[in-house]
PAVEXBA-423335 format. One record per residue (C-alpha): chain; x, y, z; residue in three letters. Coordinates in nm, 4 decimals. Example, Ala and Ser with C-alpha at 12.3 -4.5 7.8 and 13.67 -1.06 7.14 Angstrom:
<sites>
<site><cadena>A</cadena><east>1.2300</east><north>-0.4500</north><up>0.7800</up><residuo>ALA</residuo></site>
<site><cadena>A</cadena><east>1.3670</east><north>-0.1060</north><up>0.7140</up><residuo>SER</residuo></site>
</sites>
This chain:
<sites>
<site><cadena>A</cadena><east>-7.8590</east><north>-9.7103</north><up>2.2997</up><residuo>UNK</residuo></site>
<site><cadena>A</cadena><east>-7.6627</east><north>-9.3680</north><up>2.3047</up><residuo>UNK</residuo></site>
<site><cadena>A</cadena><east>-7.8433</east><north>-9.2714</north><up>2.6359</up><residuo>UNK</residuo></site>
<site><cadena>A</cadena><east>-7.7734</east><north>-9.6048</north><up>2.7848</up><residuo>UNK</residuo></site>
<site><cadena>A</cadena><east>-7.4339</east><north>-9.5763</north><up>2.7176</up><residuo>UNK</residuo></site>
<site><cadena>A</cadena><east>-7.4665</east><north>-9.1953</north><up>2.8553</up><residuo>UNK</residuo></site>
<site><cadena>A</cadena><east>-7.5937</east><north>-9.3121</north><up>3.1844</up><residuo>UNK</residuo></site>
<site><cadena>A</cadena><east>-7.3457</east><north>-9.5842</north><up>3.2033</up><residuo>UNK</residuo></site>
<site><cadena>A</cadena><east>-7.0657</east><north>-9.2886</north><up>3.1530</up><residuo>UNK</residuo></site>
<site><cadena>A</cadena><east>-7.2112</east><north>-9.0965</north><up>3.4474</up><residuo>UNK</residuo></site>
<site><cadena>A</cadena><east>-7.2168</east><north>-9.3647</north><up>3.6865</up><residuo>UNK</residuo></site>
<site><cadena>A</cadena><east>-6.8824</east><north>-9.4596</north><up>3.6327</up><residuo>UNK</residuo></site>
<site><cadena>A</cadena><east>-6.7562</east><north>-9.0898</north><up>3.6466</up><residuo>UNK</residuo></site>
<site><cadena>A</cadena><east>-6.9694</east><north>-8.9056</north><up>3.8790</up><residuo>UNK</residuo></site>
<site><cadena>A</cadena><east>-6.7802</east><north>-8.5852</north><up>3.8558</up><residuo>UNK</residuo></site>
<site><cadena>A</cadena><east>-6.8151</east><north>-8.5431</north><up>3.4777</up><residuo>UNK</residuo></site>
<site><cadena>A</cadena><east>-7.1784</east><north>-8.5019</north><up>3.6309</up><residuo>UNK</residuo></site>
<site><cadena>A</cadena><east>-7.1003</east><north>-8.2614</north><up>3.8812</up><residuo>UNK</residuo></site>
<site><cadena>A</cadena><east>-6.7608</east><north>-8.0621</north><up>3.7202</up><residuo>UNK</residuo></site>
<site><cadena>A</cadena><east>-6.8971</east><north>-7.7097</north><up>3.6575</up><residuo>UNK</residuo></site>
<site><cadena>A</cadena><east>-6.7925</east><north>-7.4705</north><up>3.3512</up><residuo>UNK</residuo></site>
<site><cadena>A</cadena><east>-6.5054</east><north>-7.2880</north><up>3.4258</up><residuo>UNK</residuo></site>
<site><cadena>A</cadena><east>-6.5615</east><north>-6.9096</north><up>3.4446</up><residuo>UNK</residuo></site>
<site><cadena>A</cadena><east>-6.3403</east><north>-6.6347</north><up>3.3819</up><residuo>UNK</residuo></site>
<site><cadena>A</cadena><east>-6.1963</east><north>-6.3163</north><up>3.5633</up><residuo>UNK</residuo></site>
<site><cadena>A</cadena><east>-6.0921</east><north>-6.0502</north><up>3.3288</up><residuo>UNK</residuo></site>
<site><cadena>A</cadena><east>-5.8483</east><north>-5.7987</north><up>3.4506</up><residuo>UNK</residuo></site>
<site><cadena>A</cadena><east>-5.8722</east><north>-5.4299</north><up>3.2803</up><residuo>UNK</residuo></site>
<site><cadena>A</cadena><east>-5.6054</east><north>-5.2569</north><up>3.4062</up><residuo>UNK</residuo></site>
<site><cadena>A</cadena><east>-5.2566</east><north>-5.0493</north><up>3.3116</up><residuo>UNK</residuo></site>
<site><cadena>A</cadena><east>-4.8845</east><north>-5.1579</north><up>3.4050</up><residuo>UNK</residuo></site>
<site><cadena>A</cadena><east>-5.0138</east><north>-5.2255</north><up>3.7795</up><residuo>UNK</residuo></site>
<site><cadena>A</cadena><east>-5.1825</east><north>-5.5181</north><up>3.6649</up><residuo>UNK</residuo></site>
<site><cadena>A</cadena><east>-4.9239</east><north>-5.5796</north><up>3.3587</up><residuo>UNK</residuo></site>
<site><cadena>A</cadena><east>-4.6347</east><north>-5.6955</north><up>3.6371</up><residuo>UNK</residuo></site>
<site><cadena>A</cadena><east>-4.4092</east><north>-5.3696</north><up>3.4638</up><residuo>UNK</residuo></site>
<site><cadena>A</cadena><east>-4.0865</east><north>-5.4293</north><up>3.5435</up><residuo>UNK</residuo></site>
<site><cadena>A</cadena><east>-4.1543</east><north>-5.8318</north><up>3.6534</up><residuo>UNK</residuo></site>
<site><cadena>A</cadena><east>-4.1679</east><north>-6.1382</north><up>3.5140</up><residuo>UNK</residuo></site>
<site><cadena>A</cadena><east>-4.5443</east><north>-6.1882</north><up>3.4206</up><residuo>UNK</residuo></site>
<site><cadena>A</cadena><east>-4.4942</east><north>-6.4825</north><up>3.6688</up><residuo>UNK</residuo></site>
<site><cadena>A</cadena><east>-4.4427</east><north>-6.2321</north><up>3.9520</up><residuo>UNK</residuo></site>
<site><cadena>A</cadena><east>-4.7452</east><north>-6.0084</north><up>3.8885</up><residuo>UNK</residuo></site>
<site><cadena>A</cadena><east>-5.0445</east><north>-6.0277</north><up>4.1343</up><residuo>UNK</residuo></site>
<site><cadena>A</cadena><east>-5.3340</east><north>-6.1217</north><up>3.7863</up><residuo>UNK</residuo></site>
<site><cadena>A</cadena><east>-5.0780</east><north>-6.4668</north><up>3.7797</up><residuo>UNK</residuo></site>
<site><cadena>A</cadena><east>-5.0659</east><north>-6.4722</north><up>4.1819</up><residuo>UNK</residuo></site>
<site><cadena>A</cadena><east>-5.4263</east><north>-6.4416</north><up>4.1273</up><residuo>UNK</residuo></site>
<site><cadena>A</cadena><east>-5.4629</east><north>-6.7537</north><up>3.8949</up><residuo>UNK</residuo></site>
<site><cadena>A</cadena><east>-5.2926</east><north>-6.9672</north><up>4.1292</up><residuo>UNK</residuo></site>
<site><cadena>A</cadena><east>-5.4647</east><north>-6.8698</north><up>4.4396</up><residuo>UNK</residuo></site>
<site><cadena>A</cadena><east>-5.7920</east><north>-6.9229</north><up>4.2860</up><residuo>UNK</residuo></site>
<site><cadena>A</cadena><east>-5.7097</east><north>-7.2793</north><up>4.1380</up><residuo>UNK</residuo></site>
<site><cadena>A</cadena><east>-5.5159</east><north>-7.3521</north><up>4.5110</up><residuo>UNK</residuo></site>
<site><cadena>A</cadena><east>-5.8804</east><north>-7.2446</north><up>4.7313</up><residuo>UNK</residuo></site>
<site><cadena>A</cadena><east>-6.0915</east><north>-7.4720</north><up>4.4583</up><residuo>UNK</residuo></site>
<site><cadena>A</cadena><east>-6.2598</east><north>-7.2009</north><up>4.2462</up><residuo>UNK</residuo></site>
<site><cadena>A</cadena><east>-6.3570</east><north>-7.2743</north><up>3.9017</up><residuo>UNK</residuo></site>
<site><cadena>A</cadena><east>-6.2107</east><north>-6.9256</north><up>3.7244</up><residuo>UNK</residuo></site>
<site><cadena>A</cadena><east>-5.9648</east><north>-6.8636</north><up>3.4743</up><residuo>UNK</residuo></site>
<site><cadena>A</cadena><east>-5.8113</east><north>-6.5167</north><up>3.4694</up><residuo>UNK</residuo></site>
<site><cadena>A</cadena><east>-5.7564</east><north>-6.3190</north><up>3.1138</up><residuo>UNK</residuo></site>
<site><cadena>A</cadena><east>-5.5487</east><north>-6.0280</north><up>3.1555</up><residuo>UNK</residuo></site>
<site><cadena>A</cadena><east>-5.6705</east><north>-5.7632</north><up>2.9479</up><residuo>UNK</residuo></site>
<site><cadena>A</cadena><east>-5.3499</east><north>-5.5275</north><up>3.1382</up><residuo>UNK</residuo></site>
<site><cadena>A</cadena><east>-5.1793</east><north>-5.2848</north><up>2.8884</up><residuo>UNK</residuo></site>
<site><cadena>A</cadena><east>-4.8878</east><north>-5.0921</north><up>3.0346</up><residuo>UNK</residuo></site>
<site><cadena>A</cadena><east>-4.9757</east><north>-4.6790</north><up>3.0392</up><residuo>UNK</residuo></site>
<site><cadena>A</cadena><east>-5.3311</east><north>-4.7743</north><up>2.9409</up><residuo>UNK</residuo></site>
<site><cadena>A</cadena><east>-5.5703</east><north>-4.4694</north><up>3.0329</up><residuo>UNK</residuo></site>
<site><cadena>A</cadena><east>-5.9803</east><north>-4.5184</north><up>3.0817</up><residuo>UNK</residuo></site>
<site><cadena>A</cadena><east>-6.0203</east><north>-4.4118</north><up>2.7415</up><residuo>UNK</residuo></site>
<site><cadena>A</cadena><east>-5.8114</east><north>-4.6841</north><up>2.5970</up><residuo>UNK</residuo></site>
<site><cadena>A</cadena><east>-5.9299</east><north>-4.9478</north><up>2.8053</up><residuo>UNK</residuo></site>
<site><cadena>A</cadena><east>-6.2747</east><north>-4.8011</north><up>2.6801</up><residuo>UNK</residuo></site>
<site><cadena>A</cadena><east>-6.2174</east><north>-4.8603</north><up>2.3256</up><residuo>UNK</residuo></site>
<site><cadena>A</cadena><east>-6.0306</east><north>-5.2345</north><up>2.4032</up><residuo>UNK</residuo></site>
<site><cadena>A</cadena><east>-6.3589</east><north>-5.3346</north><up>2.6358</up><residuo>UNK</residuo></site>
<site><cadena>A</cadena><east>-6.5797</east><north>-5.4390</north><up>2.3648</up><residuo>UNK</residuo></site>
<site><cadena>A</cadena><east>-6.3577</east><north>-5.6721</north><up>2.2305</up><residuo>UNK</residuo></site>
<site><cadena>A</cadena><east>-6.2187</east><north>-5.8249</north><up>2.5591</up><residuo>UNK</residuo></site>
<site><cadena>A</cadena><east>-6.5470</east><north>-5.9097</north><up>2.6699</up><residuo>UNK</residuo></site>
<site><cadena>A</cadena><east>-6.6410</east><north>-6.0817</north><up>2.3327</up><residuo>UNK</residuo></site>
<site><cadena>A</cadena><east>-6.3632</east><north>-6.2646</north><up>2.3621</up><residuo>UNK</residuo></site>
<site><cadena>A</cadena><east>-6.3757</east><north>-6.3664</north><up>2.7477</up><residuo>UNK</residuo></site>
<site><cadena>A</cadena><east>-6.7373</east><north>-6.3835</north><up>2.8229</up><residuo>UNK</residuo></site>
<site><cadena>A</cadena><east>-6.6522</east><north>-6.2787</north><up>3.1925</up><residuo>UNK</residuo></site>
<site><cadena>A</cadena><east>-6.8142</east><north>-6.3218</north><up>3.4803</up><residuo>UNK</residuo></site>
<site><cadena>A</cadena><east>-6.6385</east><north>-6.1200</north><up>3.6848</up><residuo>UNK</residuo></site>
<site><cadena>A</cadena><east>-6.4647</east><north>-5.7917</north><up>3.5688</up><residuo>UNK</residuo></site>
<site><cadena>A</cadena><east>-6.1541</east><north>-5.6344</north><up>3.7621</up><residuo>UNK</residuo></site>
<site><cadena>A</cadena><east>-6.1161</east><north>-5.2701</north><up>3.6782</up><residuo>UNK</residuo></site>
<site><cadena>A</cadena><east>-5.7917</east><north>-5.1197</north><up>3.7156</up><residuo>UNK</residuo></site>
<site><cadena>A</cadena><east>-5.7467</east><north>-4.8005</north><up>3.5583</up><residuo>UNK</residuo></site>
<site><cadena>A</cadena><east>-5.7009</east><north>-4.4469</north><up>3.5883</up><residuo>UNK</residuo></site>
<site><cadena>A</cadena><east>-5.3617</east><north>-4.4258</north><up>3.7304</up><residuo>UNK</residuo></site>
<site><cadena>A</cadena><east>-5.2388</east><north>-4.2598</north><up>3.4328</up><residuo>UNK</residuo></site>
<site><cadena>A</cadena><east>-5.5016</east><north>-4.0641</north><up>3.3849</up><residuo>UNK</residuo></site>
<site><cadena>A</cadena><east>-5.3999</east><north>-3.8802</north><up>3.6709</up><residuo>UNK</residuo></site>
<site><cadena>A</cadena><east>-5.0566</east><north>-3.9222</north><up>3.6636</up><residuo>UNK</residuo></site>
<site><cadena>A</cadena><east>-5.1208</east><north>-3.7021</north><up>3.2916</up><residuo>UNK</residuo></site>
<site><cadena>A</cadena><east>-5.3809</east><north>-3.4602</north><up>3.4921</up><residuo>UNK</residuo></site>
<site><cadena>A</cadena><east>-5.6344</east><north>-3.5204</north><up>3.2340</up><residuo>UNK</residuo></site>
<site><cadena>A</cadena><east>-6.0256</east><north>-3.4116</north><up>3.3300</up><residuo>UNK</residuo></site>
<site><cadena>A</cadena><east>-6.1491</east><north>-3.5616</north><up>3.6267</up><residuo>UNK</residuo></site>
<site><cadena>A</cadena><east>-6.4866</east><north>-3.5507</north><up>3.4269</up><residuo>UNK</residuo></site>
<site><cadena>A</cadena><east>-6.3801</east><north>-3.7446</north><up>3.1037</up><residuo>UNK</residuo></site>
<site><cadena>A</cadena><east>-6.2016</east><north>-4.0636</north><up>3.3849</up><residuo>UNK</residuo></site>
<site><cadena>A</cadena><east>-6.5627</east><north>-4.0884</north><up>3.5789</up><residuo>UNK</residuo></site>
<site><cadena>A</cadena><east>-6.7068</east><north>-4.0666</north><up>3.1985</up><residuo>UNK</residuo></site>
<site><cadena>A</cadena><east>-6.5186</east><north>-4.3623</north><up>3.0678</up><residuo>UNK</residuo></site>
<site><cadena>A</cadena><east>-6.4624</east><north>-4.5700</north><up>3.3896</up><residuo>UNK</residuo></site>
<site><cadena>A</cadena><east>-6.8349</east><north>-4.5413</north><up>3.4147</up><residuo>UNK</residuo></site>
<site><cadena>A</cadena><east>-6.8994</east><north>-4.6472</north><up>3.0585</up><residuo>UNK</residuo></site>
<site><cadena>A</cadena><east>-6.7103</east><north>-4.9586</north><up>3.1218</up><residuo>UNK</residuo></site>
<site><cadena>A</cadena><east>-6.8665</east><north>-5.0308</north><up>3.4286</up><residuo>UNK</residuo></site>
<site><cadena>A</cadena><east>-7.2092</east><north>-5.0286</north><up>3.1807</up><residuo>UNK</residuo></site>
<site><cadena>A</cadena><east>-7.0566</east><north>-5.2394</north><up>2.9414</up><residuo>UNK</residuo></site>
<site><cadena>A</cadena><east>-6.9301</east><north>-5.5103</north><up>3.2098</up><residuo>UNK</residuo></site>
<site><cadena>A</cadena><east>-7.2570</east><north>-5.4989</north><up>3.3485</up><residuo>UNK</residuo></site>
<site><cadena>A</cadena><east>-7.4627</east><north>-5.5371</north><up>2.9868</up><residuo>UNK</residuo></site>
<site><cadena>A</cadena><east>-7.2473</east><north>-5.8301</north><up>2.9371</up><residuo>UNK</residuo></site>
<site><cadena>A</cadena><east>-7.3682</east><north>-6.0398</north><up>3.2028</up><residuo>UNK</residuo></site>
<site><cadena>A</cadena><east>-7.0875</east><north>-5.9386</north><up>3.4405</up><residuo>UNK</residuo></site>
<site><cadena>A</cadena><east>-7.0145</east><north>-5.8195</north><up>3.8077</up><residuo>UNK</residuo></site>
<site><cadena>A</cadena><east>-6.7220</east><north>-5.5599</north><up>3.8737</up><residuo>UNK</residuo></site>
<site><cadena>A</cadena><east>-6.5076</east><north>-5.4696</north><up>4.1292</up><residuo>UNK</residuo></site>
<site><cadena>A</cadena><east>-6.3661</east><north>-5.1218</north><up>4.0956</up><residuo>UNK</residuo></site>
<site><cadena>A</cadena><east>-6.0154</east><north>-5.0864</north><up>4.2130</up><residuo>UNK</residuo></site>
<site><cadena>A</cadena><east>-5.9000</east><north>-4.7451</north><up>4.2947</up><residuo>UNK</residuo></site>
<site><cadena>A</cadena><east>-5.5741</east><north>-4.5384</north><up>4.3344</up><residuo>UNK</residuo></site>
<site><cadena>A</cadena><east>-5.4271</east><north>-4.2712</north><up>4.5261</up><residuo>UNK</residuo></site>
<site><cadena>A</cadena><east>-5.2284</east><north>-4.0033</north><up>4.3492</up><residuo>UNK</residuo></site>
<site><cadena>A</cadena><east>-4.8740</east><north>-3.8710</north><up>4.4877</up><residuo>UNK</residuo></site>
<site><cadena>A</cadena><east>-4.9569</east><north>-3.5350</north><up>4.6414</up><residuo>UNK</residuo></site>
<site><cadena>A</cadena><east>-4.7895</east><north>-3.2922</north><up>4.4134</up><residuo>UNK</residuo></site>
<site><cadena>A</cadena><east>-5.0838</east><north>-3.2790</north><up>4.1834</up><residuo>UNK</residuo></site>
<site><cadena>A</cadena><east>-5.2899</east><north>-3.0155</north><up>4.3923</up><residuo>UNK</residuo></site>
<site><cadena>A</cadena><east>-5.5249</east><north>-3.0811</north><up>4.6821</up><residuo>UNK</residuo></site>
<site><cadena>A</cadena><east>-5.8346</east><north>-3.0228</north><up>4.4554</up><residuo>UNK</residuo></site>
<site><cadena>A</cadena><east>-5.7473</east><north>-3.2383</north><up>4.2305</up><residuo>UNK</residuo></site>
<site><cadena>A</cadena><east>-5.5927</east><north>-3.5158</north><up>4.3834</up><residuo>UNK</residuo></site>
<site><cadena>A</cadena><east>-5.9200</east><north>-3.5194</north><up>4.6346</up><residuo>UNK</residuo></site>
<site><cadena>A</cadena><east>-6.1567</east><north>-3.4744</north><up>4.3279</up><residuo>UNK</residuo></site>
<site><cadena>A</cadena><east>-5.9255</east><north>-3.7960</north><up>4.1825</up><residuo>UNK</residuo></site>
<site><cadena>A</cadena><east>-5.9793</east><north>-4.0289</north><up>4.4670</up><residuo>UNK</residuo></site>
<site><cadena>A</cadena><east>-6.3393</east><north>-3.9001</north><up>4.4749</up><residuo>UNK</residuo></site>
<site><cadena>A</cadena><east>-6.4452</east><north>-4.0540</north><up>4.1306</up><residuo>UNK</residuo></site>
<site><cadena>A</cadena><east>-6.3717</east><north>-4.4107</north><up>4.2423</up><residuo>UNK</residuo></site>
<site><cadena>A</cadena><east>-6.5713</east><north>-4.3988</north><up>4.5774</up><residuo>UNK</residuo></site>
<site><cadena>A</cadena><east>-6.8628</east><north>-4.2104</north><up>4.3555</up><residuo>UNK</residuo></site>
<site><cadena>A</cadena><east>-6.8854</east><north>-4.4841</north><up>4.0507</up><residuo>UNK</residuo></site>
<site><cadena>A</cadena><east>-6.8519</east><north>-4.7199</north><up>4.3711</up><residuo>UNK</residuo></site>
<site><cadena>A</cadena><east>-7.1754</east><north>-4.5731</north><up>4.5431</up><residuo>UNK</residuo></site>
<site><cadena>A</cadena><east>-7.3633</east><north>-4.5290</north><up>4.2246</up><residuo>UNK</residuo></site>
<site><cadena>A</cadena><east>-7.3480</east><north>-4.8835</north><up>4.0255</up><residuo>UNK</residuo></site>
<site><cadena>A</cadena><east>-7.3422</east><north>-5.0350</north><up>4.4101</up><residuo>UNK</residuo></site>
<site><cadena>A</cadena><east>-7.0044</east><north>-5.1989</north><up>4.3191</up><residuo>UNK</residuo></site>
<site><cadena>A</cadena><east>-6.7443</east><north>-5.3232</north><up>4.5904</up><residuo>UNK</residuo></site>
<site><cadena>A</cadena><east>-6.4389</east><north>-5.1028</north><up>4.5859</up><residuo>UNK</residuo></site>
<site><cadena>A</cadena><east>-6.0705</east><north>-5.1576</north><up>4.6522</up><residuo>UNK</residuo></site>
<site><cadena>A</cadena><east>-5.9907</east><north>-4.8065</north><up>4.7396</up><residuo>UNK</residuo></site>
<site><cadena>A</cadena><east>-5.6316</east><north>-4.8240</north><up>4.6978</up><residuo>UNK</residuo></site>
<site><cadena>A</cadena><east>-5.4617</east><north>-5.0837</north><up>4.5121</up><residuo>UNK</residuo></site>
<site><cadena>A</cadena><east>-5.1143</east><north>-5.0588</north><up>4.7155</up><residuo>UNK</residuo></site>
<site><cadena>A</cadena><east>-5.2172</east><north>-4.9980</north><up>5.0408</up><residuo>UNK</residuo></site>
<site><cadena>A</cadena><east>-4.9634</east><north>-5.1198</north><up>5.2171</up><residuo>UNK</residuo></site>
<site><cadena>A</cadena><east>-4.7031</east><north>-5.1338</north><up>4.9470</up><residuo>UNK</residuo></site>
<site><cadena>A</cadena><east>-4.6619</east><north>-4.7195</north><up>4.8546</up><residuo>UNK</residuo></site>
<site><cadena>A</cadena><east>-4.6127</east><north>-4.5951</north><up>5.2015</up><residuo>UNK</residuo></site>
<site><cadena>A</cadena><east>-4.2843</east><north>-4.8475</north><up>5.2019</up><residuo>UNK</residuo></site>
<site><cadena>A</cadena><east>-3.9761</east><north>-4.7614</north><up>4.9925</up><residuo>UNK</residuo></site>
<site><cadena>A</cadena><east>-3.8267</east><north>-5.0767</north><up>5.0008</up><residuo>UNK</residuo></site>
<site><cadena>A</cadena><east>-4.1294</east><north>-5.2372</north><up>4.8511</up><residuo>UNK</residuo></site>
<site><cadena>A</cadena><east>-4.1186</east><north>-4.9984</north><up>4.5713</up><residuo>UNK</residuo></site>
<site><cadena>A</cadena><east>-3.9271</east><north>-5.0428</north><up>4.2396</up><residuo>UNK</residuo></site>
<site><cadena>A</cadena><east>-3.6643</east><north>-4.7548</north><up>4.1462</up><residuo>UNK</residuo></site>
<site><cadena>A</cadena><east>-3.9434</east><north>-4.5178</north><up>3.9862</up><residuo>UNK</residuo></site>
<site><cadena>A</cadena><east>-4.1475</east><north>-4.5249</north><up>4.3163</up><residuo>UNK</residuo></site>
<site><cadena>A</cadena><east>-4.4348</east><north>-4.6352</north><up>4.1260</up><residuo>UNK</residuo></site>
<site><cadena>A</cadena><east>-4.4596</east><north>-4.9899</north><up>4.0524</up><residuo>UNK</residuo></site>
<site><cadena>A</cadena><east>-4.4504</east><north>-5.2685</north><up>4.2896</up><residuo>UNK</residuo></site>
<site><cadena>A</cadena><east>-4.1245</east><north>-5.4966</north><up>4.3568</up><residuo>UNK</residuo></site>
<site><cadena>A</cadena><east>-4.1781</east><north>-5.8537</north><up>4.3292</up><residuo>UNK</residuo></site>
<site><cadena>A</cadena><east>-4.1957</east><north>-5.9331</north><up>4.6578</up><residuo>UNK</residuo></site>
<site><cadena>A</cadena><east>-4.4787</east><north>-5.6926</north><up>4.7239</up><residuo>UNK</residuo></site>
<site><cadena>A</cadena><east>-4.7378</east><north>-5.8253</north><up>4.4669</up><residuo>UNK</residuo></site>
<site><cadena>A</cadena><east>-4.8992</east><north>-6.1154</north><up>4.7402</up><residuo>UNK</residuo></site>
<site><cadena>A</cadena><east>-5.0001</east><north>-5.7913</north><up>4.9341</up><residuo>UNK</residuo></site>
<site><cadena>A</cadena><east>-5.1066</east><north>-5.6383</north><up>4.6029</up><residuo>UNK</residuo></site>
<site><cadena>A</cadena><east>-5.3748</east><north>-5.9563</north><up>4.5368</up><residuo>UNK</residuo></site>
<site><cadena>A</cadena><east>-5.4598</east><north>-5.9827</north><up>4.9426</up><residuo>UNK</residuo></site>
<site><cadena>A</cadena><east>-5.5769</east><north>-5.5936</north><up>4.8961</up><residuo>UNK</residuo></site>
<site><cadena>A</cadena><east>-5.8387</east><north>-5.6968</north><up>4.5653</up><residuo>UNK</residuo></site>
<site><cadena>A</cadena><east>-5.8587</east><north>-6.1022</north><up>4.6911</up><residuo>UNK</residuo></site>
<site><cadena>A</cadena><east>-6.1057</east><north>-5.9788</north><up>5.0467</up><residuo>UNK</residuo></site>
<site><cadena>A</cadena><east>-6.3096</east><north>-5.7750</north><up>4.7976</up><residuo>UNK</residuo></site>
<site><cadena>A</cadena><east>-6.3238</east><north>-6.0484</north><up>4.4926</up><residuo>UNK</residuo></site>
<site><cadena>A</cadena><east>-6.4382</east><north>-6.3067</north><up>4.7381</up><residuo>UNK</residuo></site>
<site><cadena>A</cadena><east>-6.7689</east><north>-6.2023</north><up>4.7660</up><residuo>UNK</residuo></site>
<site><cadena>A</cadena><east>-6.8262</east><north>-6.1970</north><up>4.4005</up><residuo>UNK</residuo></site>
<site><cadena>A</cadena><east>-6.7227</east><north>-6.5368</north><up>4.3434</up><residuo>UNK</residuo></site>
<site><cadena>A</cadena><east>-6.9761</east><north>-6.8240</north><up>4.2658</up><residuo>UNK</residuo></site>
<site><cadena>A</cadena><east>-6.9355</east><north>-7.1026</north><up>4.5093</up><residuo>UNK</residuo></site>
</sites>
């Protein structure tokens, strides 16, 4: 009687047949992805939400984004984050204040290549999203910087955003007062620069 009834359900609503579990994006990142200085509304991860839902793709985005979050810390929050959000996809976003501290280039590529492991272990793709560094850190170390994200790229075979605000950084009055972070009206540029990479990964 119960898989009468079943079938009867189905027939009458097709698409509880065909509706697929949603899937989830999880963001790792610092205050780039944390909208600093925006309303969380404003922020390319919530941009990202919307444009998702708006083009018919079954993901919900967690943003694991902690303002001044370094590799390391994102390390140690990783294990958790995935537990919690089962991803399918992981965006990683980090390293910006690594550099901005000059901490070893060695110990970034460490961690950001430990949580490229752990994303992977857990069942999920990544897309590595890199930054540039202003230029008053040194040539050899600002090149070495840059370097790391193109190498962890090359070696797990992941698709790379090589610079998150291409684009945005070169123009002033796209900047907020520190020069660092994005103004609102900047972040759609922000998600186009990680949406033409993301796109590949999703399921269709």
């Amino acid at each position: 009687m119960r898989r009468i009834l079943l079938f009867a359900l189905l027939l009458a609503f097709p698409a509880l047949a065909a509706a697929a579990p949603t899937r989830t994006v999880l963001v790792m990142g610092d205050s780039l992805s944390a909208a600093y200085g925006l309303e969380v509304s404003q922020g390319w991860v919530t941009l990202l939400q919307a444009r998702l839902k708006a083009q018919g793709h079954n993901y919900t985005v967690v943003n694991g984004s902690v303002s001044g979050e370094t590799a390391e810390g994102g390390l140690t929050r990783l294990p958790q984050e995935l537990q919690n959000a089962r991803p399918a996809v992981v965006i990683l976003e980090l390293g910006a204040n690594d550099g901005l501290r000059g901490l070893p280039l060695n110990t970034l590529e460490d961690n950001l290549g430990r949580m490229i492991v752990l994303s992977s272990k857990a069942g999920a793709k990544v897309l590595l999203v890199g930054i540039l560094l202003p230029p008053n850190y040194g040539p050899d170390y600002t090149r070495g910087f840059t370097r790391i994200y193109v190498s962890l790229a090359k070696r797990y075979k992941l698709p790379l955003v090589p610079f998150l605000l291409a684009g945005v950084a070169e123009h002033r009055e796209l900047m907020q007062a520190d020069g660092l972070h994005p103004i609102a009206a900047a972040e759609p540029k922000v998600l186009d620069n990680v949406w033409s990479r993301l796109l590949p990964l999703l399921d269709k």
